[in-house]
C-alpha positions as CSV (number, residue, x, y, z in Angstrom):
1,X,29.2,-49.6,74.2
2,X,26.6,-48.3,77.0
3,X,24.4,-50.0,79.2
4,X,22.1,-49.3,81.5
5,X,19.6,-51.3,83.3
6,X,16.3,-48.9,84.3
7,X,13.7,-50.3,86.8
8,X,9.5,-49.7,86.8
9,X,7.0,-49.6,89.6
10,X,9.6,-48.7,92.5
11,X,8.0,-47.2,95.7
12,X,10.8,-49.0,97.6
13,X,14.0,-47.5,98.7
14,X,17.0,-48.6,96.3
15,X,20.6,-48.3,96.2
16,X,22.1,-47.2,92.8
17,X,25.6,-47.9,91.7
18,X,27.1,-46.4,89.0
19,X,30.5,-47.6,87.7
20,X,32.4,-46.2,84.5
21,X,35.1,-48.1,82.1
22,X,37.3,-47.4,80.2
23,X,39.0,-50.1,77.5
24,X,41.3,-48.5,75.2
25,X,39.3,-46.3,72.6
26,X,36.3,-47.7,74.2
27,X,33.8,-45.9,77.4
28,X,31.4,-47.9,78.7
29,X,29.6,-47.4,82.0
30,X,27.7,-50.1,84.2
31,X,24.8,-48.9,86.1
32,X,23.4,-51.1,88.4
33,X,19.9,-50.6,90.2
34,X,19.3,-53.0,93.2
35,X,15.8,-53.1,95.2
36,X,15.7,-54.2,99.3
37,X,12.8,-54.9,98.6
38,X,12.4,-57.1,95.4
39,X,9.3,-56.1,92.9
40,X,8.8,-56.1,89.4
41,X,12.4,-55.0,87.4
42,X,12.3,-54.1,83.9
43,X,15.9,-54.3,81.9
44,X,17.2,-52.6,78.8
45,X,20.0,-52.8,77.1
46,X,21.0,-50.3,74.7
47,X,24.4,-51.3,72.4
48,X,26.0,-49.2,69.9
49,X,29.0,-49.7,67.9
50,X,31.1,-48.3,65.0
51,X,33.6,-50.6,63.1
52,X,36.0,-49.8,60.4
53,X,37.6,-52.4,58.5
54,X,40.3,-52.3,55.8
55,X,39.6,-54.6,52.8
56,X,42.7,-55.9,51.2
57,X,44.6,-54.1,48.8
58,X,43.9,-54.9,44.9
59,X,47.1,-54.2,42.9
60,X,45.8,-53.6,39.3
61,X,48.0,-54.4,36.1
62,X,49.4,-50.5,36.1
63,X,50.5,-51.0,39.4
64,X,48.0,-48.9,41.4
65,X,46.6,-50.2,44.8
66,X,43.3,-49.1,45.2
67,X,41.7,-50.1,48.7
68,X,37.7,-49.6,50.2
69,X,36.7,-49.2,53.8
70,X,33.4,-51.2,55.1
71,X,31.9,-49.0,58.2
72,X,29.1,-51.5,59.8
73,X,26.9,-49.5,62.5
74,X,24.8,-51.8,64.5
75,X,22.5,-50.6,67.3
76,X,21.1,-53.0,69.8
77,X,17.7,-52.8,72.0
78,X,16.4,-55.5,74.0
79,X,13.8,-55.2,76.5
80,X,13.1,-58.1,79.2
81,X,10.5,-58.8,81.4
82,X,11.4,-60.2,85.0
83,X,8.8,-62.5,86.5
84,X,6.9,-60.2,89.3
85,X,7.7,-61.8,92.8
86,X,3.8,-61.3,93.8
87,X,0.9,-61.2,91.5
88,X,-2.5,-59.6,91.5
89,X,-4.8,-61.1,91.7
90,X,-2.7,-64.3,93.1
91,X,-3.3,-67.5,92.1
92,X,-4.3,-68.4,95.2
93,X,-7.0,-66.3,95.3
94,X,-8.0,-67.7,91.8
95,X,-7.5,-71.1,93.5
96,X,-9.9,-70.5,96.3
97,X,-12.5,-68.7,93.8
98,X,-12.4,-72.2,92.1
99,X,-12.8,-74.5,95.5
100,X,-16.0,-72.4,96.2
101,X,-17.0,-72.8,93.1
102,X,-16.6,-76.7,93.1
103,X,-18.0,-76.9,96.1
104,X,-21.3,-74.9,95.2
105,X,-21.2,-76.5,91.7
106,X,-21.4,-80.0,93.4
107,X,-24.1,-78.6,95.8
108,X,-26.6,-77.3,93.4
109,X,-25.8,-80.6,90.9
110,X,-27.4,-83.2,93.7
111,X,-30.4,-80.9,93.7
112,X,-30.3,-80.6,89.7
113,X,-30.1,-84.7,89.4
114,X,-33.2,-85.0,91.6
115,X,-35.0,-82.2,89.2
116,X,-33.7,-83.8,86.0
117,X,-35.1,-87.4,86.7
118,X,-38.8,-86.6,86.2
119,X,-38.8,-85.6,82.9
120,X,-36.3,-88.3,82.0
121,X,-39.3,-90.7,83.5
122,X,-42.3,-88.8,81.5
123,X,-39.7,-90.4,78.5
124,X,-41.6,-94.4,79.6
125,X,-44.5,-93.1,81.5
126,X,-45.8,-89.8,80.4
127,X,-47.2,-86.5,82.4
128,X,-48.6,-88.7,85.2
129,X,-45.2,-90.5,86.2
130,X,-43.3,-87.2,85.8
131,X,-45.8,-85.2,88.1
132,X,-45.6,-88.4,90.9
133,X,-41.8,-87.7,90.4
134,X,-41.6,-84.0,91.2
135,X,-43.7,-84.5,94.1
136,X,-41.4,-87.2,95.6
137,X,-38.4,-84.5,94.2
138,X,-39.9,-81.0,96.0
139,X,-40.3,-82.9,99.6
140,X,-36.6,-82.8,99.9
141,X,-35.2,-79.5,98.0
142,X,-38.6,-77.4,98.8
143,X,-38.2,-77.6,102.4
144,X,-38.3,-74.3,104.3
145,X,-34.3,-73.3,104.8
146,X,-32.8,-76.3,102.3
147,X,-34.3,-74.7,99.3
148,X,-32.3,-71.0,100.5
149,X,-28.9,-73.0,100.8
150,X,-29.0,-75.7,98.3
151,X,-31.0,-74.3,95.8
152,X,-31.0,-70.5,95.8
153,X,-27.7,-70.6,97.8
154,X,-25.3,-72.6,95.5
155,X,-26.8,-71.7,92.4
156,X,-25.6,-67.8,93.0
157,X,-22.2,-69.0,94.3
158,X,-21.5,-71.4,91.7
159,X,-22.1,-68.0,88.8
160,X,-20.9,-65.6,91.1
161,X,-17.4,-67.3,91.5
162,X,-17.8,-68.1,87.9
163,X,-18.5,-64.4,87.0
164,X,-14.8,-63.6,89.5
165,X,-12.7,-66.3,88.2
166,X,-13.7,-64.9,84.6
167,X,-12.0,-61.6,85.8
168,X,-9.1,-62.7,87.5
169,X,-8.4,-63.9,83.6
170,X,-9.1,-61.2,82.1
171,X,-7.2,-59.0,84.6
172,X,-4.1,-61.6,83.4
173,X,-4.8,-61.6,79.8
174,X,-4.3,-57.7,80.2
175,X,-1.2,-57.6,82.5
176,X,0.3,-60.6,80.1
177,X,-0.4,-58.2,76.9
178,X,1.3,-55.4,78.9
179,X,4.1,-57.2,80.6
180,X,5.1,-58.7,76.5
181,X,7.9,-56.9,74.7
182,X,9.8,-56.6,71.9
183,X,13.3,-56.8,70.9
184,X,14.8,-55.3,68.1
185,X,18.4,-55.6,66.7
186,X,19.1,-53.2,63.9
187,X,22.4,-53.3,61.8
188,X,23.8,-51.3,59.3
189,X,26.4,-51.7,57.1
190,X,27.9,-49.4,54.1
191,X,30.5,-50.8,51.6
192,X,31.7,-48.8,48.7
193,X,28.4,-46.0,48.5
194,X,26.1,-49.0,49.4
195,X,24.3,-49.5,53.2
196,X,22.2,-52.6,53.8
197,X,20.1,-52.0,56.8
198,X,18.9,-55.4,58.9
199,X,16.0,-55.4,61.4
200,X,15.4,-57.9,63.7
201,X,12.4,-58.5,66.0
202,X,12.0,-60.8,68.8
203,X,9.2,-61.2,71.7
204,X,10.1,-62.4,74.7
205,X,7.5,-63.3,76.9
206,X,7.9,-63.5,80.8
207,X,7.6,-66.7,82.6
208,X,5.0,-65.4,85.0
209,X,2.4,-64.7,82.3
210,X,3.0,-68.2,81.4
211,X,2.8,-69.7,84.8
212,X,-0.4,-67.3,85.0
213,X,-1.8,-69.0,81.7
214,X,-1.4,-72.3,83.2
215,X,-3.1,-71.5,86.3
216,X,-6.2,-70.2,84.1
217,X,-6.5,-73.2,81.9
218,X,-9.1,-75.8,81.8
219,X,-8.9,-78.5,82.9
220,X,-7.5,-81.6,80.8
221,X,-10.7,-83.8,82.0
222,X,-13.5,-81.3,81.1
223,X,-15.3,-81.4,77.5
224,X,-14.6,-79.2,75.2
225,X,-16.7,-75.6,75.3
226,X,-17.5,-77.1,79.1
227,X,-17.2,-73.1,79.9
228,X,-19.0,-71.8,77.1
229,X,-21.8,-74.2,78.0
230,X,-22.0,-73.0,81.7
231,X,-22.1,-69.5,80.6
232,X,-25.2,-70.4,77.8
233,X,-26.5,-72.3,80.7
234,X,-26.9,-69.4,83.3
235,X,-29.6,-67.0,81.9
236,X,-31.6,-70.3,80.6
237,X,-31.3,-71.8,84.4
238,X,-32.3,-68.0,86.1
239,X,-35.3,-68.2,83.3
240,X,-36.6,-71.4,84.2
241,X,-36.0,-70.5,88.0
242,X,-38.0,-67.2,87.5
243,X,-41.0,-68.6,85.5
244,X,-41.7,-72.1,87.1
245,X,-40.9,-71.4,90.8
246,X,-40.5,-66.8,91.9
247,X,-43.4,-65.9,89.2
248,X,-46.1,-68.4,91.2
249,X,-44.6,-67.7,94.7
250,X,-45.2,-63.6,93.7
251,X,-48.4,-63.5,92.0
252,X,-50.2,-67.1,93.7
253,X,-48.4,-66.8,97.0
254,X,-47.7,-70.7,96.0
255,X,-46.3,-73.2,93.9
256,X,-47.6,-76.1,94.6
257,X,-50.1,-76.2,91.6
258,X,-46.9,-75.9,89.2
259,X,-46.6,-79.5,87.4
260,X,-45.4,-80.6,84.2
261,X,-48.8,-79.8,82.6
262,X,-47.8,-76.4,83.1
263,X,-45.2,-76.9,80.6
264,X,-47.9,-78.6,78.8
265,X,-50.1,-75.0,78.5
266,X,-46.7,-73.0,78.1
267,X,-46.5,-75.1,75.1
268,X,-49.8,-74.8,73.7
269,X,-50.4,-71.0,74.5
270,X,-46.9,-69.8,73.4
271,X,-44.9,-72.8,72.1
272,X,-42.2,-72.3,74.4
273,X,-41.3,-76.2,74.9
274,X,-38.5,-75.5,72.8
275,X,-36.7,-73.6,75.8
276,X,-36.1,-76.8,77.7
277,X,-34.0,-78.6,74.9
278,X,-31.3,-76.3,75.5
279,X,-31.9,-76.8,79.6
280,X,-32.0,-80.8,79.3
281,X,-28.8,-80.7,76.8
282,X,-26.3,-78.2,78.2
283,X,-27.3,-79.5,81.7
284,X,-26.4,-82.7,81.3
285,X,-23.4,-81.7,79.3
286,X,-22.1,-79.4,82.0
287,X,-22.6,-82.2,85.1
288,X,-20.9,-84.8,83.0
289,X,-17.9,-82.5,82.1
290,X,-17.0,-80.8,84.9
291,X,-18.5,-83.1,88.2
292,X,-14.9,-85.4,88.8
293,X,-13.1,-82.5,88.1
294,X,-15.4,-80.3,90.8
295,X,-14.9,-83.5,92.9
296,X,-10.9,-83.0,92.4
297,X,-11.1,-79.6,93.5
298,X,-13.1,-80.3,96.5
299,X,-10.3,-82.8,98.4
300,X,-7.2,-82.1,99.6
301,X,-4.4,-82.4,97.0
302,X,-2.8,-85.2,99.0
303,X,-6.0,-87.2,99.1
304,X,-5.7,-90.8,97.7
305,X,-9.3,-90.3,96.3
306,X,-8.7,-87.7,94.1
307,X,-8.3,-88.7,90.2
308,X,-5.6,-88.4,88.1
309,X,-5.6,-86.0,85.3
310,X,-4.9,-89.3,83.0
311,X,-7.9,-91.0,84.3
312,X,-10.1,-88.2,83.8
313,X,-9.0,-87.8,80.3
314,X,-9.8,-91.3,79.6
315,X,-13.0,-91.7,81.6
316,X,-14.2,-88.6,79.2
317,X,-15.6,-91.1,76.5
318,X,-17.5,-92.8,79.1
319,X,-19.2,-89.8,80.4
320,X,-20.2,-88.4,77.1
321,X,-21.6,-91.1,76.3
322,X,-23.6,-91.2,79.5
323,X,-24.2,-87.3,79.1
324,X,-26.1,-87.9,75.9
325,X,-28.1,-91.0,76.8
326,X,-29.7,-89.1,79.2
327,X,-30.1,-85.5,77.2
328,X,-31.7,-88.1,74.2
329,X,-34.4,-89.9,77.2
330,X,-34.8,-86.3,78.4
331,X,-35.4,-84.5,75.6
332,X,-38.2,-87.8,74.1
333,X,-39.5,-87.3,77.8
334,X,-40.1,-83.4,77.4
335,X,-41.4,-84.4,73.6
336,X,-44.1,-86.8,75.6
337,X,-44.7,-83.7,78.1
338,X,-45.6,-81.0,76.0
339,X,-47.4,-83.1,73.3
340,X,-50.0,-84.4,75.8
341,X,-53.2,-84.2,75.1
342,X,-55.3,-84.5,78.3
343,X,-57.0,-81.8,79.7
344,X,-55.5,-79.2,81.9
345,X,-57.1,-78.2,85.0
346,X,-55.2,-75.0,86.6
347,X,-55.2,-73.2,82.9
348,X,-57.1,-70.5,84.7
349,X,-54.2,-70.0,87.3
350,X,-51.8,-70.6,84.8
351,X,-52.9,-67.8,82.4
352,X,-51.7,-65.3,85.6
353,X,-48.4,-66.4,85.2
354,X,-47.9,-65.8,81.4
């Protein structure tokens, strides 16, 4: 029987010991690498081993003895995978990714609720409560230097750490694919002209790709699809941020003429009310699903007001239900918007921006 234990990724000095046995008919030898400086360590074990055994005697009726000999050959591989002592990228670095992205997430969701609410009035009092709305909304996120850092600001934080968190999983998903192995047993055996061979196949799995999974999961409070939704959510957000507020500050120097009857003409001229369902919906989805958990992230882990992963879970019914009250008076408040038939006086201006 041999083994041998053989190390990868070593660019530390070792020591190597090698020690050889012997046990009667049997050489084995014992080699033994150890790191002074521990890394990743990757073990095989290779066994072999011949047996001959004597099956009892038969003594027929003529008084012959006839006898057989069963030879059973087994060979042995296993492969296991050490947990790495540090990982790249480290959770903490995934950690922090996600504590600015909570805290830009909450940022650009205060200024989000303010934008959300006049449509959401236009649902009881049409185009004219809306625009009365917006106005009240853009004195506070339109200022000169609040609009750069809570607007512009958070909104390219919140997807940028999005887009690295994304790849600190995929980087793991990779290294986890790479760091799984198998183990095979194969055994042989021959009796009387006949061999049976046996193949077994195990995969063992190291504890630090699942620690890594854990620390790359969602979280137990969001919604289901509450990623997917922020991802569908990004280019329709950048849209609406290039059209309604870049496009007029490029080609009209200004935005104050933008209202809701602008969505009004989009709507007539190219039918394009059908954009904002999608806006409203997955919006209000996203908020709902992810804002306590955001808020969790943000505080201390020894905080007294953070929420417990059981209340979150049970406070989900509660906010979906919330979440799609207001997507339903949204979406009836955006069917009031573009259906209005009044007159439109900035179509001229507006035709520039189409």
């Amino acid at each position: 029987m041999s083994e041998s234990i053989h190390t990868s990724d070593l660019s530390l000095d070792h020591d190597i010991e090698l020690i050889e046995h012997e046990d009667g008919n049997a050489k084995y030898s014992t080699q033994t690498i150890r790191q002074k400086q521990g890394r990743q360590v990757v073990s095989s074990f290779t066994t072999t081993s011949s047996s001959t055994e004597d099956i009892a005697a038969e003594t027929g009726a003529n008084g012959e003895t006839t006898s057989g000999k069963k030879t059973t050959t087994t060979t042995t591989t296993t492969t296991h995978s050490k947990a790495p002592v540090q990982t790249f990228p480290s959770v903490g670095f995934y950690q922090g990714l996600g504590r600015l992205q909570a805290i830009s997430g909450l940022g650009f969701a205060a200024f989000a609720f303010v934008h959300v609410i006049p449509p959401v009035l236009a649902a009881f009092g049409g185009v004219d409560l809306a625009n009365k709305a917006l106005i009240w909304g853009r004195v506070y996120y339109q200022t000169y230097g609040v609009e750069q850092v809570a607007v512009f600001g958070t909104l390219g934080v919140h997807i940028l750490t999005g887009l690295g968190r994304a790849v600190v999983r995929s980087i793991w998903s990779a290294k986890k694919y790479l760091a799984n192995r198998n183990s095979r047993t194969v055994v042989t055996e021959q009796h009387e002209g006949k061999t049976r061979t046996i193949i077994r196949e195990t995969k063992v799995v190291s504890s630090a790709s699942s620690s890594l999974s854990s620390a790359g999961g969602v979280s137990p409070g969001s919604f289901p699809y509450n990623r997917l939704a922020g991802w569908i959510l990004t280019p329709i957000v950048l849209g609406h941020l290039f059209t309604s507020r870049l496009t007029p500050l490029f080609k009209l120097q200004d935005s104050a003429i933008i209202d809701y009857s602008f969505i009004t003409y989009q709507h007539r001229v190219e039918k394009s009310g059908i954009f904002y369902v999608p806006l409203i919906a997955l919006l209000f989805y996203h908020m709902y699903s992810n804002g306590p958990v955001a808020f969790n992230t943000v505080l201390p882990k020894g905080s007294s007001k953070r929420i417990t992963a059981s209340e979150l879970i049970k406070s989900r019914p509660v906010r979906a239900v919330l979440a799609g009250v207001l997507t339903t008076v949204g979406l009836v408040g955006l069917y009031r918007i573009i259906s209005d038939p009044s007159s439109i006086p900035w179509q001229r201006q507006y035709a520039q921006l189409l």
